[in-house]
C-alpha positions in Angstrom: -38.2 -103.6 -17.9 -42.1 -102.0 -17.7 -44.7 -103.9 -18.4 -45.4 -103.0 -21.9 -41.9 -103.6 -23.2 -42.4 -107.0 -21.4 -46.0 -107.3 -23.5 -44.5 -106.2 -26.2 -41.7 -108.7 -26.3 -44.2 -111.8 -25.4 -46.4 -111.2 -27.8 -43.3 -110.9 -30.4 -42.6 -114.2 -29.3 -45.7 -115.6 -29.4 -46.2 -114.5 -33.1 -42.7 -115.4 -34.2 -42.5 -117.4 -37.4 -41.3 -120.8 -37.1 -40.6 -123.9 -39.1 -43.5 -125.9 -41.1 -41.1 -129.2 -40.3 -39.6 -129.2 -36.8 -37.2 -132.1 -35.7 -38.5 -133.2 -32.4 -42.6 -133.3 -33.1 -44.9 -133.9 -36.7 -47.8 -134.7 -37.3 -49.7 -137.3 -39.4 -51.0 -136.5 -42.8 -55.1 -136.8 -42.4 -55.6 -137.3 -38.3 -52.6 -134.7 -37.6 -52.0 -136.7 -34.7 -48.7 -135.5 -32.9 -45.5 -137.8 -34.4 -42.3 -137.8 -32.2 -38.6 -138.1 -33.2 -37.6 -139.9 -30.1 -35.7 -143.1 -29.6 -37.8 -145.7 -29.0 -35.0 -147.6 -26.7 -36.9 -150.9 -27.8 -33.4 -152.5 -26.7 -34.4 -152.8 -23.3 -37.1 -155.6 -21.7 -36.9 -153.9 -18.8 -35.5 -150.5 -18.8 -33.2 -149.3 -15.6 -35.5 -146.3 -13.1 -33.8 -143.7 -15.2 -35.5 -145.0 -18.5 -38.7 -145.9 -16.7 -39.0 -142.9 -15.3 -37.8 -141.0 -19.0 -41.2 -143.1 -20.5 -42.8 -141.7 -17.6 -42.1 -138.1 -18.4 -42.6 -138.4 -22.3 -46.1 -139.7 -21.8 -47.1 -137.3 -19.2 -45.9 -134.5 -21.3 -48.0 -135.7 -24.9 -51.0 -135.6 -23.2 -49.9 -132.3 -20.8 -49.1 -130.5 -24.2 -51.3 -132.6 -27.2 -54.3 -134.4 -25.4 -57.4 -132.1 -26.0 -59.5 -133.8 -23.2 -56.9 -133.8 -20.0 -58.8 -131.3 -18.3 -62.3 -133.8 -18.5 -60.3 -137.1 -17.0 -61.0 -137.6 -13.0 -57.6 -136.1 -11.4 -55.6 -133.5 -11.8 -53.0 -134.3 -14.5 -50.0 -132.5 -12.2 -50.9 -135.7 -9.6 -51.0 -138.0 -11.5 -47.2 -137.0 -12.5 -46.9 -137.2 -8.9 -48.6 -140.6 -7.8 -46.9 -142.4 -10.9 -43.3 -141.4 -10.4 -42.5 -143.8 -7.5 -44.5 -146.3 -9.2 -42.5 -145.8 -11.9 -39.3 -146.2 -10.0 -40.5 -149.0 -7.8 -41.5 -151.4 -10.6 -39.6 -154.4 -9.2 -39.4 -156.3 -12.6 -40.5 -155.6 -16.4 -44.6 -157.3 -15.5 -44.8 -154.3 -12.2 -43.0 -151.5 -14.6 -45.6 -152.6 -17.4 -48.6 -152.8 -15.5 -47.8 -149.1 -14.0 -47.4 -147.9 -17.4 -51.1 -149.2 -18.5 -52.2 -147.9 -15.0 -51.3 -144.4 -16.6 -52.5 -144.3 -19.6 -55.7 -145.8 -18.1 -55.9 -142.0 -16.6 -56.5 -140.7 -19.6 -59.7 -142.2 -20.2 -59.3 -142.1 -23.8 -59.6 -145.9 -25.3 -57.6 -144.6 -28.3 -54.8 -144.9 -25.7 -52.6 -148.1 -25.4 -49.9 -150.0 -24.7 -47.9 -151.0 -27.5 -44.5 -152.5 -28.2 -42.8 -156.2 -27.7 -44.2 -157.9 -24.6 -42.3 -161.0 -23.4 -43.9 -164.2 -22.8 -43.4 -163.4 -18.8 -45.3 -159.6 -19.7 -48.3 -161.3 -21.4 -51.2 -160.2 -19.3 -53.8 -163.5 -19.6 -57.5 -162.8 -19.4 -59.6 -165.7 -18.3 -63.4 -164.7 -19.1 -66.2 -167.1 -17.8 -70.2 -166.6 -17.7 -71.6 -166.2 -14.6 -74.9 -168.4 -14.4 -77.5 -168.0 -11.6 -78.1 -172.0 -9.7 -81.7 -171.9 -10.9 -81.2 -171.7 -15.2 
């Protein structure tokens, strides 16, 4: 096939008409944030390597595909696929699999970004917050 047929064909593709409604993504009414018809799996507290590593992918691919600000965050998305996939694997028990998941979306730098979804009483990340006085007030 020459080159132009090849153009010519892409940019047929490219301009193809598609669905207003499509099955796997939507979007919210007024933020048209991205809305996926996943499961959510919410039956597992802590999900076998082949589901971690599924949430993995799924979050890496939203913001590869719908984040508007992955090229201003500190690393190159395509490592941090790479540097989070053995964490992902590794996550000894549901506290290590949840605190590599916040670790990620921490690389997005966006605080609209969480973590959301049942946490069990042994997931619960405590906080303890003190002031910090100098010895002479």
């Amino acid at each position: 096939m020459e080159y132009s047929q090849l153009a010519r064909k892409l940019r047929a593709l490219a301009n193809a008409k598609r669905p207003e409604n499509h099955f796997n993504v939507g979007f919210a009414d007024k933020a048209a944030n991205p809305i996926f018809n996943e499961a959510a799996y919410s039956q597992f507290e802590y999900p076998d390597a082949g589901f971690r590593l599924l949430s993995l992918f799924r979050y890496w691919n939203i913001i590869q595909y719908y984040s508007p600000y992955r090229a201003l965050t500190d690393k190159n998305w395509n490592d941090v696929l790479v540097e989070f996939i053995p964490r992902f694997v590794d996550a000894k028990d549901a506290l290590d699999y949840r605190l590599a998941a916040m670790e990620l979306i921490s690389s997005v730098q966006d605080t609209h970004a969480q973590l959301s979804g049942r946490a069990g009483k042994d997931e619960v990340l405590d906080a303890a917050l003190s002031w910090v006085r100098e010895k002479n007030q």
